[in-house]
C-alpha positions as CSV (number, residue, x, y, z in Angstrom):
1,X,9.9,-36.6,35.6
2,X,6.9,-36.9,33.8
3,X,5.8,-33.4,32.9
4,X,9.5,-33.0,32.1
5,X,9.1,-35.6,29.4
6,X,5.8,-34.2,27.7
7,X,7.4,-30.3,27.9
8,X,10.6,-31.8,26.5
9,X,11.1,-30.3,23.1
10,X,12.5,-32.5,19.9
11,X,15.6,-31.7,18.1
12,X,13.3,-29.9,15.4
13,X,12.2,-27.2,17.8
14,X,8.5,-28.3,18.2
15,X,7.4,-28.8,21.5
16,X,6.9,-33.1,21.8
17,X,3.4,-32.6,23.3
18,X,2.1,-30.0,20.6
19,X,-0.8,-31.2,18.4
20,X,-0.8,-32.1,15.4
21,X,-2.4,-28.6,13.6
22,X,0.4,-26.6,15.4
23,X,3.2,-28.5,13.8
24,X,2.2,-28.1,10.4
25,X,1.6,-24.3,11.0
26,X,4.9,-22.9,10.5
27,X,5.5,-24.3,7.0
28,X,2.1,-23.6,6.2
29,X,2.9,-19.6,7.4
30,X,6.4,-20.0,5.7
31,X,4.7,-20.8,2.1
32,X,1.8,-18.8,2.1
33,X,3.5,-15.6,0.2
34,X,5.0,-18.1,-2.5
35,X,1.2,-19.3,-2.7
36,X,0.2,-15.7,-3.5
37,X,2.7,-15.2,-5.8
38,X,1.7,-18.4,-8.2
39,X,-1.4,-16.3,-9.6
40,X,0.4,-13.5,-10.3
41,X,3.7,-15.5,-11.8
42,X,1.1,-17.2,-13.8
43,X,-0.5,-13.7,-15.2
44,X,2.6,-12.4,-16.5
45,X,3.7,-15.9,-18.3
46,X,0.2,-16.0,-20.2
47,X,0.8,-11.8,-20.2
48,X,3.9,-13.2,-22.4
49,X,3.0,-15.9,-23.9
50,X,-0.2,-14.4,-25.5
51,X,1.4,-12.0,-27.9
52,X,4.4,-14.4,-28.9
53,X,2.0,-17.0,-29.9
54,X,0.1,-15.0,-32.4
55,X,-2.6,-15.4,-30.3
56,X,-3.1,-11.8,-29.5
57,X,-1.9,-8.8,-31.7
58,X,1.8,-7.7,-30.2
59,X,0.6,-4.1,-31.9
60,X,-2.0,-3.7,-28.9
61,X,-0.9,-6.0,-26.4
62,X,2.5,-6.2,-26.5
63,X,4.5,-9.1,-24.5
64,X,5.0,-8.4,-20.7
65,X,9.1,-8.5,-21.1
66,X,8.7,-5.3,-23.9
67,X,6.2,-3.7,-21.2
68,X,9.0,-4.2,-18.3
69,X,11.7,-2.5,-20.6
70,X,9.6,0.9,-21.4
71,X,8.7,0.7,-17.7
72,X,12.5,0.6,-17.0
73,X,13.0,3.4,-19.4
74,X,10.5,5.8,-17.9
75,X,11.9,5.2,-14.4
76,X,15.5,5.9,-15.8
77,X,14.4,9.0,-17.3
78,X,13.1,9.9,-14.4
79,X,10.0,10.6,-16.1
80,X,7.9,7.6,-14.4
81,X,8.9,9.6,-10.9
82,X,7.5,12.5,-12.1
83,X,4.4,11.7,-12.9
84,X,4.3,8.9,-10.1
85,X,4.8,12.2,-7.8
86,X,2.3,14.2,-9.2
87,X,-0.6,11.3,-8.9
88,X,0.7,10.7,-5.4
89,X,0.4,14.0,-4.1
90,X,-3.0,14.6,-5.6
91,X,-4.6,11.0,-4.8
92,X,-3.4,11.6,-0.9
93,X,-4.5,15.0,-0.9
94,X,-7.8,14.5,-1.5
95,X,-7.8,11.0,0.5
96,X,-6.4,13.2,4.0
97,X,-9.0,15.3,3.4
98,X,-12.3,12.7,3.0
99,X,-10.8,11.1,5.9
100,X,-10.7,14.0,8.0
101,X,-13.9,14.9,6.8
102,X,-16.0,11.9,6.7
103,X,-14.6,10.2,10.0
104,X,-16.2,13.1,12.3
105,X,-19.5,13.8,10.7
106,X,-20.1,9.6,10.2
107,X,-19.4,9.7,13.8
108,X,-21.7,12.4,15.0
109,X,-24.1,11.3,12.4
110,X,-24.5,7.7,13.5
111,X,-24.6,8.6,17.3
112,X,-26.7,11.7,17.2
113,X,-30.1,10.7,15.4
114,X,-32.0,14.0,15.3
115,X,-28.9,15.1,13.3
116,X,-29.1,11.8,10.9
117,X,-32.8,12.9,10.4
118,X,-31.5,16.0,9.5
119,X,-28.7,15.4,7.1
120,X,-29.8,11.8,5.8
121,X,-32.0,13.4,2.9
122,X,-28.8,14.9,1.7
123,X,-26.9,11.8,1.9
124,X,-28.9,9.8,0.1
125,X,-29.1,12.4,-2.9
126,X,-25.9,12.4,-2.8
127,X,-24.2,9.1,-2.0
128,X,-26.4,7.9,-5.3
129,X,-24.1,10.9,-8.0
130,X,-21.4,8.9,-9.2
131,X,-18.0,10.7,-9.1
132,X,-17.0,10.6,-12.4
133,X,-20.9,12.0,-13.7
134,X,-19.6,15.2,-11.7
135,X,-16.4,15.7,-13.2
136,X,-17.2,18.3,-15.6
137,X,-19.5,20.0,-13.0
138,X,-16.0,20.5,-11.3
139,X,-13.7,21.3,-13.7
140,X,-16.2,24.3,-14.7
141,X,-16.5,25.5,-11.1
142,X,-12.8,25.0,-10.1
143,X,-11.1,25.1,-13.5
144,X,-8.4,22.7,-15.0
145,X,-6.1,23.3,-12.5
146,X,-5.1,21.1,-9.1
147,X,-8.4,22.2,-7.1
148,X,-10.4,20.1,-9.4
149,X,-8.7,17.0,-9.2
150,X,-8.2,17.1,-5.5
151,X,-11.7,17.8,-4.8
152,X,-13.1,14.9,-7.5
153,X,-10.7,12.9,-5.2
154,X,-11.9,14.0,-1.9
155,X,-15.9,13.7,-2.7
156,X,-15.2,9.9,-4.4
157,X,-13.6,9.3,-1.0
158,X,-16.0,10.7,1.2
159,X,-18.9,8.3,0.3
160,X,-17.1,5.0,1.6
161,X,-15.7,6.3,5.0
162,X,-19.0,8.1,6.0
163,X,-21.5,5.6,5.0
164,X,-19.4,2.9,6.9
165,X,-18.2,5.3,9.8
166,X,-22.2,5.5,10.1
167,X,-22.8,2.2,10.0
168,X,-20.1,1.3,12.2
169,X,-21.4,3.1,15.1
170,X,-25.5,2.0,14.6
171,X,-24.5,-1.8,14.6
172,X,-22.3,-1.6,18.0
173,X,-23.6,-4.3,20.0
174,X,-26.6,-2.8,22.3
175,X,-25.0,-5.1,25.0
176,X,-21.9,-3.6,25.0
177,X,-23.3,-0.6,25.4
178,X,-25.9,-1.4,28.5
179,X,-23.4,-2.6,30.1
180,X,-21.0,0.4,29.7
181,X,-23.9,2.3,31.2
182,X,-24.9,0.4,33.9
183,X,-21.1,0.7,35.2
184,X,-21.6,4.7,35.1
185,X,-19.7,5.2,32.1
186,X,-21.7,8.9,31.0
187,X,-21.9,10.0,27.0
188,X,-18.4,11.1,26.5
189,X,-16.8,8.2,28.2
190,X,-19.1,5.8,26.7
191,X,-18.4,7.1,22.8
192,X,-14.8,6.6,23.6
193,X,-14.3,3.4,25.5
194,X,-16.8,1.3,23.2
195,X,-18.3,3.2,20.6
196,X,-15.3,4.3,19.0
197,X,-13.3,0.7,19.4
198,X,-16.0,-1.1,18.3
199,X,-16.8,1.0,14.8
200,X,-12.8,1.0,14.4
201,X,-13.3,-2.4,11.6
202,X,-16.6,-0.4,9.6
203,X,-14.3,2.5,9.7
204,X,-11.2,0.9,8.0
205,X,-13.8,-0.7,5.4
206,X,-14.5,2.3,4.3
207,X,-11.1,4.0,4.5
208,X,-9.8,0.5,2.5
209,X,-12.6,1.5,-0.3
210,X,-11.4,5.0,-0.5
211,X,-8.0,4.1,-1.0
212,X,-9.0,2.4,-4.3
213,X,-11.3,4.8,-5.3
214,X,-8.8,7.9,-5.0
215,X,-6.6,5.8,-7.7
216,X,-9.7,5.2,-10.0
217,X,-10.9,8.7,-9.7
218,X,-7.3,10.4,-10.0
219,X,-6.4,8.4,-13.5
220,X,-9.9,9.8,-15.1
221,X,-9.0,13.4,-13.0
222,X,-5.4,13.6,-14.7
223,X,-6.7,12.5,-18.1
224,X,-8.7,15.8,-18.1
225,X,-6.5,19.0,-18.5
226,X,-3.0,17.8,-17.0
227,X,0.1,17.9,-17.8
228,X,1.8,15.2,-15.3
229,X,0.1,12.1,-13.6
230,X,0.0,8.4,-14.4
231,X,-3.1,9.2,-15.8
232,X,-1.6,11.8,-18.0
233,X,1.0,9.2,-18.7
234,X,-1.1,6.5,-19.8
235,X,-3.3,9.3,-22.1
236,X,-0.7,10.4,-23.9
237,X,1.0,7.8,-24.7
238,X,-2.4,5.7,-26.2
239,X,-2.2,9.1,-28.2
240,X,1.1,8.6,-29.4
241,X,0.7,5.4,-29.9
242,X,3.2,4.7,-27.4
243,X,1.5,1.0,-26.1
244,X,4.7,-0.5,-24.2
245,X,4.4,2.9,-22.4
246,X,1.2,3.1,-21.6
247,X,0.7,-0.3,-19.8
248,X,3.6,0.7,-17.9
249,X,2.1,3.4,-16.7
250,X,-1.4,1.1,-16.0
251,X,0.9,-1.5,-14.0
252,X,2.5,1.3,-11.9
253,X,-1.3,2.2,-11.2
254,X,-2.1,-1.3,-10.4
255,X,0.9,-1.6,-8.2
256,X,0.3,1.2,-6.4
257,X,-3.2,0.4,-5.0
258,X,-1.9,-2.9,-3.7
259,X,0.8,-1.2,-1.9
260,X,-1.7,1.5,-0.7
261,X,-4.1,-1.7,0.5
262,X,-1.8,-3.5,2.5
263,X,-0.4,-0.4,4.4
264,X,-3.8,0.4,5.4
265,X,-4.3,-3.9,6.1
266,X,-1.4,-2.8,8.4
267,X,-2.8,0.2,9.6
268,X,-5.7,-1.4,10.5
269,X,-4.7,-4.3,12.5
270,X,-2.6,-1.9,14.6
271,X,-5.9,0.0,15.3
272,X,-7.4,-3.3,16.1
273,X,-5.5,-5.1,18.2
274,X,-8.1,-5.4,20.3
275,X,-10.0,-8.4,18.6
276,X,-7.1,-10.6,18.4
């Protein structure tokens, strides 16, 4: 009758014998977005305030509500889709591409050391060229067309994922890996049961990184010679003079990467459901 009492669970729900900590868990889980929210909720009212006070000029920073009503306009025009379309397609173009570049060769290069010797040289040359100090470089090669900004895209997302692929795989635990040998695992076997699993967190680091980068590199891509983009978007209208417009288009931008960060947060702990 005893261990019937102490399982017995209140009228609330919680288990009677649960501690303390795990009662005040669930309310703690339930409020945590609304905590979240209070920073951003907080931005926009000084975003509003700012301009209405006088204490910015409305002329260059115009209150958020007169931002929210071009950025309404645009989408109902259908123009904000357009050029939300155009960005998309080029930013994950060249992002598929570093990843199914730099994922492989960080691989190879972090478990095979004579070919690190080899291509390290290289790497560091190269890892230290900023993306943006190239652009011209590629817009002369590969013109002003789609080439150029896809491939700006796909070397500023290259860096992140190989360097941290390659660092994944030299800081496996040498433990881990002992012991994966001394049960007979051989080379192939032994890359994918631990080596692999264990570089999967370095690897999403770096893929994280790239996500942000594509976006950064695509709005100075599309301010160079196009004619759709947000980046386009937000250059011609500063021309224009068109300032509501414009941060609508810098929002969309800003909304984007955090939607593009937490599907890869996702993405991630699927792939790691191992080190729950």
């Amino acid at each position: 009758m005893a261990s019937l009492t102490e399982t017995r669970a209140d009228t609330t729900g919680i288990v009677a014998d649960e501690p303390p900590g795990v009662r005040r868990r669930a309310p703690y889980r339930t409020l945590a977005p609304a905590r979240r929210s209070i920073a951003i909720v907080v931005l926009l009212l000084v975003w509003e305030l700012l301009p209405r006070l006088s204490f910015v000029d409305a002329t260059f920073l115009p209150p958020f509500s007169d931002v929210a009503v071009a950025w309404y306009d645009l989408l109902r025009s259908g123009e904000l889709a357009e050029h939300t379309q155009a960005s998309l397609v080029r930013s994950l173009a060249g992002f598929g591409l570093a990843i199914v570049v730099a994922i492989p060769l960080g691989l190879v290069i972090g478990w095979y050391r004579p070919v690190a010797e080899l291509l390290n040289p290289v790497l560091e040359l190269f890892r230290n060229t900023a993306a943006l100090a190239l652009l011209p470089v590629f817009v002369l090669i590969l013109g002003l067309g789609e080439t150029s900004k896809i491939s700006i895209i796909l070397y500023a997302c290259t860096w992140p994922i190989l360097l941290n692929t390659i660092n994944g795989v030299k800081t496996v635990d040498p433990l881990l890996i002992k012991s994966a040998r001394s049960m007979g695992l051989g080379a192939l076997r032994l890359f994918q049961k631990v080596i692999l699993p264990a570089s999967v967190p370095a690897i999403f680091t770096g893929i994280r990184l790239a996500g942000a980068y594509s976006i950064l590199v695509l709005v100075a891509a599309e301010m160079v010679g196009a004619k759709a983009g947000l980046g386009y978007l937000i250059n011609h209208s500063q021309f224009n003079f068109a300032v509501p417009d414009m941060y609508a288009g810098i929002v969309t931008i800003s909304v984007l990467g955090l939607l593009f960060n937490q599907l890869l947060l996702r993405l991630e702990g699927r792939f790691s459901t191992w080190r729950l």
